[in-house]
OpenMM code with the backbone's topology and positions (N, CA, C; nanometers):
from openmm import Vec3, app, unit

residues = "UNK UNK UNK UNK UNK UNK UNK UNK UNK UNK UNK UNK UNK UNK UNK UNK UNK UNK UNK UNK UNK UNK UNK UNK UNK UNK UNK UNK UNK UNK UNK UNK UNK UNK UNK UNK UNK UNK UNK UNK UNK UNK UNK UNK UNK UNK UNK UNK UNK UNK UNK UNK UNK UNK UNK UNK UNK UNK UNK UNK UNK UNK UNK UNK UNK UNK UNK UNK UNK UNK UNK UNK UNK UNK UNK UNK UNK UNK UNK UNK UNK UNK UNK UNK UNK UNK UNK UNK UNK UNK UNK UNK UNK UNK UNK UNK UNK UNK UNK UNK UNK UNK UNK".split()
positions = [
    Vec3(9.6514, 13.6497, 10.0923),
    Vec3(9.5951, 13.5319, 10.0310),
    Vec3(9.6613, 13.5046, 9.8961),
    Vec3(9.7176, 13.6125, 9.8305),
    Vec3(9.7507, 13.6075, 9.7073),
    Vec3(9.9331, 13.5261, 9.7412),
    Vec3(10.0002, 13.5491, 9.8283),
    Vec3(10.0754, 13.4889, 9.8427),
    Vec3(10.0922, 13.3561, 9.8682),
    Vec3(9.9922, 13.3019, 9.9365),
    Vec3(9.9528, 13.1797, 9.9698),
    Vec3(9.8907, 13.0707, 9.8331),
    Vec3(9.8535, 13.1505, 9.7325),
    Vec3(9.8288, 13.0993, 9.6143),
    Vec3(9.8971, 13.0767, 9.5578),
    Vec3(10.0559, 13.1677, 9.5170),
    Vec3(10.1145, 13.1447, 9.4379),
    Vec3(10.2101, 13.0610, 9.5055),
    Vec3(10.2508, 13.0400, 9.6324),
    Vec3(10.3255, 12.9746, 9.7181),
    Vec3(10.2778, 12.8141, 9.6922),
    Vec3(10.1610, 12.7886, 9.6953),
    Vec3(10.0684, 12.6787, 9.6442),
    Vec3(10.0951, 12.6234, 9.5386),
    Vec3(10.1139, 12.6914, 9.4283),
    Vec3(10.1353, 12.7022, 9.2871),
    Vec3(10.2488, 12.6487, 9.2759),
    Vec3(10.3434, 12.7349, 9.3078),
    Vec3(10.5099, 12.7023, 9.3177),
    Vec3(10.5543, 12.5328, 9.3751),
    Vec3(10.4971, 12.5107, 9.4858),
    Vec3(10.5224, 12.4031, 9.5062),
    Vec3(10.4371, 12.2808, 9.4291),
    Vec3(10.2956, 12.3093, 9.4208),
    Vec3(10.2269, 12.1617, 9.2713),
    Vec3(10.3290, 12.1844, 9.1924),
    Vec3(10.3822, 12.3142, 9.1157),
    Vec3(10.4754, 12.2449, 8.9711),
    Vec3(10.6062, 12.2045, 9.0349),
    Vec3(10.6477, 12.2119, 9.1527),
    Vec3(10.7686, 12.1340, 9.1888),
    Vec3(10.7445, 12.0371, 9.2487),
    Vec3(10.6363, 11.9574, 9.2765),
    Vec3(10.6472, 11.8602, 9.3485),
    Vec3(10.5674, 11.7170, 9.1907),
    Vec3(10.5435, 11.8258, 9.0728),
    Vec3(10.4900, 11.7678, 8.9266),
    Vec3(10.5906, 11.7352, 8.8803),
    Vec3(10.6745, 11.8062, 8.8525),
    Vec3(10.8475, 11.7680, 8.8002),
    Vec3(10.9674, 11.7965, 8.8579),
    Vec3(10.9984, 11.6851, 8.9997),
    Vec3(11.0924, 11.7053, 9.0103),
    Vec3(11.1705, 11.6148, 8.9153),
    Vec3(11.3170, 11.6315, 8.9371),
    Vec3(11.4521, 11.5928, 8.8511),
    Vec3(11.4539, 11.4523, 8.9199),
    Vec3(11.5072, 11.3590, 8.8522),
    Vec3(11.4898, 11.1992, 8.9095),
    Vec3(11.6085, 11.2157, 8.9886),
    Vec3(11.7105, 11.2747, 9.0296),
    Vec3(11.7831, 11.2849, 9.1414),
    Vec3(11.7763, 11.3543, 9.2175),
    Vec3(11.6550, 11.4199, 9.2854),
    Vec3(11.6060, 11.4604, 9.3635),
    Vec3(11.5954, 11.4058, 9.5351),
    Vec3(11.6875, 11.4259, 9.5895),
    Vec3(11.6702, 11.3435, 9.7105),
    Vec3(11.5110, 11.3447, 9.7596),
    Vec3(11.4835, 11.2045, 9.8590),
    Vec3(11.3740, 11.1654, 9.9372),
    Vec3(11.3246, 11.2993, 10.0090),
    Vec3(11.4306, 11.3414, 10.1326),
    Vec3(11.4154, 11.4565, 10.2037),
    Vec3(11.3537, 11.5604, 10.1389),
    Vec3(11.3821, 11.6326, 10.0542),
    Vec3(11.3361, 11.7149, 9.9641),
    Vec3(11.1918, 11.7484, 9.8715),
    Vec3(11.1808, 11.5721, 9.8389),
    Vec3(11.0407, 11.5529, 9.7899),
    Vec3(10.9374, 11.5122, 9.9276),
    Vec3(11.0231, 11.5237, 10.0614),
    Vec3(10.8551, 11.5222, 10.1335),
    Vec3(10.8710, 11.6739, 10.2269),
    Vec3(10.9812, 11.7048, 10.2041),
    Vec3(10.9374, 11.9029, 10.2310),
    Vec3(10.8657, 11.9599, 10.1505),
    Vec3(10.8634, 11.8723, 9.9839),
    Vec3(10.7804, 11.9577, 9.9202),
    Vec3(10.6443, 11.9263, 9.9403),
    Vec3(10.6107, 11.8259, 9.9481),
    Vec3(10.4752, 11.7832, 9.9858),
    Vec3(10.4032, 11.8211, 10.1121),
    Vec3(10.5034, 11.8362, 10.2622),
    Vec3(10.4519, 11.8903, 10.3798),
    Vec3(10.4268, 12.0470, 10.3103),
    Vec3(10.4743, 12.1128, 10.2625),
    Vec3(10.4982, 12.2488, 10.2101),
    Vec3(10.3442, 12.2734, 10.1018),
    Vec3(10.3003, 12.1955, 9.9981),
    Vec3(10.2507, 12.1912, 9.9346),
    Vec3(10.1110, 12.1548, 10.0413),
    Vec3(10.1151, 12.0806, 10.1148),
    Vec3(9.9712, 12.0160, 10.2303),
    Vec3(9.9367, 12.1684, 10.3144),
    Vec3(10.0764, 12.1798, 10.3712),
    Vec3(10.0438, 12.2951, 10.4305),
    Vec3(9.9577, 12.4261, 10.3177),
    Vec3(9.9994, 12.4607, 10.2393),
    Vec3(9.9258, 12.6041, 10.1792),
    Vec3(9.8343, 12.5798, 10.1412),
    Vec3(9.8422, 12.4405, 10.0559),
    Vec3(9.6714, 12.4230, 10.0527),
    Vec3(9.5797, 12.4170, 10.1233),
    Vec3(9.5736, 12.3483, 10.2279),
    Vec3(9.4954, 12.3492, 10.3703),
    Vec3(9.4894, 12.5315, 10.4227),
    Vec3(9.6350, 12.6267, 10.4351),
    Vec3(9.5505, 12.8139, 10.4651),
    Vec3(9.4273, 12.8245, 10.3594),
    Vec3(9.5107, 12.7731, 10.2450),
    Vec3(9.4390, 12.7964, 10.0985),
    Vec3(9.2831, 12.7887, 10.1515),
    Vec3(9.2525, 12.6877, 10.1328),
    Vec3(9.1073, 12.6482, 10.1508),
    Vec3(9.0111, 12.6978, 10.2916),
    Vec3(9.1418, 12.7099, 10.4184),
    Vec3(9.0642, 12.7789, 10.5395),
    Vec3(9.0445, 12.9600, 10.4930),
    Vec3(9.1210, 12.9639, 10.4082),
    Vec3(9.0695, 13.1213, 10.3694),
    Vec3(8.9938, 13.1581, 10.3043),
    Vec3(8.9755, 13.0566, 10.1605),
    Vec3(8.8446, 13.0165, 10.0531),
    Vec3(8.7112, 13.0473, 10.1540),
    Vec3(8.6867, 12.9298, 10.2386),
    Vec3(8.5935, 12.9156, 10.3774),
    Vec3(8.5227, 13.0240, 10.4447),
    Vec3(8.7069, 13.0948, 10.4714),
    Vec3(8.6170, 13.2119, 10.5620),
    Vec3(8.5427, 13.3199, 10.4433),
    Vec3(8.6243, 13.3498, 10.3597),
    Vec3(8.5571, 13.4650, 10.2801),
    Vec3(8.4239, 13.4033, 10.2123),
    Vec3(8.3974, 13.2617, 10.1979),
    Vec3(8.2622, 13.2555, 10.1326),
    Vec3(8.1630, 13.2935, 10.2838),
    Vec3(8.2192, 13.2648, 10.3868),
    Vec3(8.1282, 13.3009, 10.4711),
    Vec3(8.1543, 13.4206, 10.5318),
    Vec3(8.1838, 13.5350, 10.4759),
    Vec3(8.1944, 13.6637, 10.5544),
    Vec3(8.1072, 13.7855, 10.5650),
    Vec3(8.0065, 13.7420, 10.4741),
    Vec3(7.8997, 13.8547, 10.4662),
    Vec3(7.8313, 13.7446, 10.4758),
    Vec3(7.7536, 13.6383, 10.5727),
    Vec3(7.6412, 13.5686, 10.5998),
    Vec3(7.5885, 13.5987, 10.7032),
    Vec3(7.5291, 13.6346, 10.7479),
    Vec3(7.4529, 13.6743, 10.8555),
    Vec3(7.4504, 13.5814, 10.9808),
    Vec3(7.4271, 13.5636, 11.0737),
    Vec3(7.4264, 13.4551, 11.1826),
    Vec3(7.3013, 13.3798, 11.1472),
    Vec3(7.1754, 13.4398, 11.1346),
    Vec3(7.0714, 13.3606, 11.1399),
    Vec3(7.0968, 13.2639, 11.0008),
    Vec3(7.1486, 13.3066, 10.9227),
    Vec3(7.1400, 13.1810, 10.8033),
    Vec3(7.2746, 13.0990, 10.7791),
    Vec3(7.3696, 13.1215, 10.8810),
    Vec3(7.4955, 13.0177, 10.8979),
    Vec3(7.4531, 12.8963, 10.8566),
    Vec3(7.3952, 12.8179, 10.8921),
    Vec3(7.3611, 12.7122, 10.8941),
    Vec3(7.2972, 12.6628, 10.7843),
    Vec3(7.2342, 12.7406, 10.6774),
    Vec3(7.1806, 12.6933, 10.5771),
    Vec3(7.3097, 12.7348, 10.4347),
    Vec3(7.3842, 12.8708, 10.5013),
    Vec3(7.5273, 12.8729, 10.3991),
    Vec3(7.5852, 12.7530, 10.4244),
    Vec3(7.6575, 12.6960, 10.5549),
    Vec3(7.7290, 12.5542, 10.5295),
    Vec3(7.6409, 12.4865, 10.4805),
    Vec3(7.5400, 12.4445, 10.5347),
    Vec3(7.4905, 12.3268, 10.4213),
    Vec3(7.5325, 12.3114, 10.2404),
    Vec3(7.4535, 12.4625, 10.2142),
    Vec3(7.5031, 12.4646, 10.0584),
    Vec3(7.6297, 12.4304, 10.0419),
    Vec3(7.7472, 12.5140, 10.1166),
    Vec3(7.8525, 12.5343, 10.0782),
    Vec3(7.8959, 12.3979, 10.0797),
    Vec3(7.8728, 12.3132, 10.1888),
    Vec3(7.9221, 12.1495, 10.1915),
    Vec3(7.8224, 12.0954, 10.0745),
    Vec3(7.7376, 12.0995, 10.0394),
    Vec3(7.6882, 12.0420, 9.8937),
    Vec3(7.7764, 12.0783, 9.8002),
    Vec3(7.8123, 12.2177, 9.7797),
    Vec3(7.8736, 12.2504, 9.6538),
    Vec3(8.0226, 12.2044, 9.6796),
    Vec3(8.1141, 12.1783, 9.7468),
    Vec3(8.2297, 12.0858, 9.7583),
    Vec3(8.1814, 11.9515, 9.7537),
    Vec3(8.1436, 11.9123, 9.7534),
    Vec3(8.0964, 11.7575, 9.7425),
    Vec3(8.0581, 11.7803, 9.6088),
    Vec3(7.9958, 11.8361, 9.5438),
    Vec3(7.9475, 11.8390, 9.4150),
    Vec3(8.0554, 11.8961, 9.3090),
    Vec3(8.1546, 11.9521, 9.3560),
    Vec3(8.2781, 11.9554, 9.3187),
    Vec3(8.3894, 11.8625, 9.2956),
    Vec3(8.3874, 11.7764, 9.4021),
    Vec3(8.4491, 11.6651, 9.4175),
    Vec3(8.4425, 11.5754, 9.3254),
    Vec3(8.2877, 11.5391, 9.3108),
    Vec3(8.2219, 11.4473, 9.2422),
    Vec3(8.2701, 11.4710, 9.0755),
    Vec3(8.2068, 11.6068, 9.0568),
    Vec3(8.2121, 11.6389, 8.9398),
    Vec3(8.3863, 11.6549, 8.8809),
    Vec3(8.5001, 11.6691, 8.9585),
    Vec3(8.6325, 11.6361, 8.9319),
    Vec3(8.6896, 11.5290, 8.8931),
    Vec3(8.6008, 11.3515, 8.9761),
    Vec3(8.6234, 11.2677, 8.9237),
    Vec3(8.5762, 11.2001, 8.8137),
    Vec3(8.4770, 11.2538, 8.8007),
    Vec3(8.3588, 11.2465, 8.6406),
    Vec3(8.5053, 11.2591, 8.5405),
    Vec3(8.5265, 11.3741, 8.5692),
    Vec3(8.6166, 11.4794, 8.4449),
    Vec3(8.7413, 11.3663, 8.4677),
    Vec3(8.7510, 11.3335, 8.5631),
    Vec3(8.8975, 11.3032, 8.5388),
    Vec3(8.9229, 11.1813, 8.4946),
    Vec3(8.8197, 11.1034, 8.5021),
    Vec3(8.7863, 10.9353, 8.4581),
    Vec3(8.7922, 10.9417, 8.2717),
    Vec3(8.7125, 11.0829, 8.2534),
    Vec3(8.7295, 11.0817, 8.0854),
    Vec3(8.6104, 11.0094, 8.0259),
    Vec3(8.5978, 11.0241, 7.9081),
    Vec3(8.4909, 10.9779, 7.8434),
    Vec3(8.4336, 10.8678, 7.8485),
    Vec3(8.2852, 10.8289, 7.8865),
    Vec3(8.2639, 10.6606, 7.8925),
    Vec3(8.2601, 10.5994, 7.7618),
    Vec3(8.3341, 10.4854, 7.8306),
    Vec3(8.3314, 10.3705, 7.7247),
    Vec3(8.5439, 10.4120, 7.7090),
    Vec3(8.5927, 10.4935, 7.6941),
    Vec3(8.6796, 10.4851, 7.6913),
    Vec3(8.8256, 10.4724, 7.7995),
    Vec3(8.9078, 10.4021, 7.7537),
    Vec3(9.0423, 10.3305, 7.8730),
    Vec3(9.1471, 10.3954, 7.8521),
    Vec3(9.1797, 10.4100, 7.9363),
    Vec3(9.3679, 10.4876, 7.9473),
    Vec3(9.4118, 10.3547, 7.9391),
    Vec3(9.5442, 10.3606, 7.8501),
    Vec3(9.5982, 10.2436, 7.8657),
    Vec3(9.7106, 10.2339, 7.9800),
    Vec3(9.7250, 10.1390, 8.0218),
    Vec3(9.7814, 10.0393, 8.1597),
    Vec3(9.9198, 10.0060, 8.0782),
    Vec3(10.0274, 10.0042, 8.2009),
    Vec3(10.1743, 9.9860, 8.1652),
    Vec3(10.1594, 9.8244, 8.0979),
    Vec3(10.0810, 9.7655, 8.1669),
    Vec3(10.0954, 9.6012, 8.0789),
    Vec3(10.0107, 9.6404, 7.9085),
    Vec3(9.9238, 9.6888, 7.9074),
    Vec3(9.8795, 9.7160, 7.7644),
    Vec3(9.9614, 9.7960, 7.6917),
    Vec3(10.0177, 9.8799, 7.7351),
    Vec3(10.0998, 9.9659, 7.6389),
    Vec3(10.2762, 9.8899, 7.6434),
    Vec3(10.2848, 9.7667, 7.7093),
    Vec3(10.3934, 9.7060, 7.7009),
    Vec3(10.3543, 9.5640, 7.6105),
    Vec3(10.2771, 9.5418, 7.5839),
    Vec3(10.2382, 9.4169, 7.5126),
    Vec3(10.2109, 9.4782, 7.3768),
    Vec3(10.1582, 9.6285, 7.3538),
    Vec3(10.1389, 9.6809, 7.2610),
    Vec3(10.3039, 9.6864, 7.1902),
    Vec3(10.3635, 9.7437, 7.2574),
    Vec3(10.5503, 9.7966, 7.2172),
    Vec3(10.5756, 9.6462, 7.1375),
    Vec3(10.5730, 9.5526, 7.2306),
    Vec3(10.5702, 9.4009, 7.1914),
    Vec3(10.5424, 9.4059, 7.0717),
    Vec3(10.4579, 9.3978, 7.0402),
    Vec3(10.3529, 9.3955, 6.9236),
    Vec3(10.3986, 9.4358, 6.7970),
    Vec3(10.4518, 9.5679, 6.8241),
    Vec3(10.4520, 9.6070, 6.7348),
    Vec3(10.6021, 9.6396, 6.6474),
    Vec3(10.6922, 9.5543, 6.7432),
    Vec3(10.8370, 9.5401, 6.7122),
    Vec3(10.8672, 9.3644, 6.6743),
    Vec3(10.7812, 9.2735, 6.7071),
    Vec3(10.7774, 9.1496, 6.6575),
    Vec3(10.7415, 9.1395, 6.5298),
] * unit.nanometer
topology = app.Topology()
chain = topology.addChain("A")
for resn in residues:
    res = topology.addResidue(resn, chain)
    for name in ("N", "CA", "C"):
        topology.addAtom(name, app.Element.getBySymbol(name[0]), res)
């Protein structure tokens, strides 16, 4: 599993910065490559949260466990939206800004 993590790893920071002459071919091996480990990734996450559950309470571990990914999910895009009330600025705002501020 530990290989499969860092294999994971290896490919997000290469598929974060590749070099702008990076052929096409290349950037979607990294991405099939990167889909693939994440997907063992997570079927292995899966099995080990469920490996000491008993049969009779299967059914109430997935439940949780599908709440707590969903509640994960959720709570990722919270975080990732950033503070309310506040805007990332947009290529037209930060190009009207450049404008702006060279006129």
């Amino acid at each position: 599993m530990t290989a499969v993590v860092v294999a994971s790893a290896a490919c997000l920071v290469a598929t974060a910065v590749p070099p702008a002459a990076t052929p096409l071919p290349v950037l979607l091996g990294l991405l099939v490559l990167n889909g693939t480990f994440r997907s063992v990734g997570l079927t292995a996450y899966n099995t080990v949260a469920f490996a000491d559950v008993t049969p009779g309470r299967m059914t109430s571990a997935n439940t949780l466990m599908s709440t707590v990914q969903e509640l994960r999910a959720g709570l990722g895009v919270a975080v990732g939206d950033g503070p309310p009330g506040v805007r990332a600025p947009t290529r037209r705002s930060s190009a009207r800004a450049g404008r702006l501020r060279h006129a």
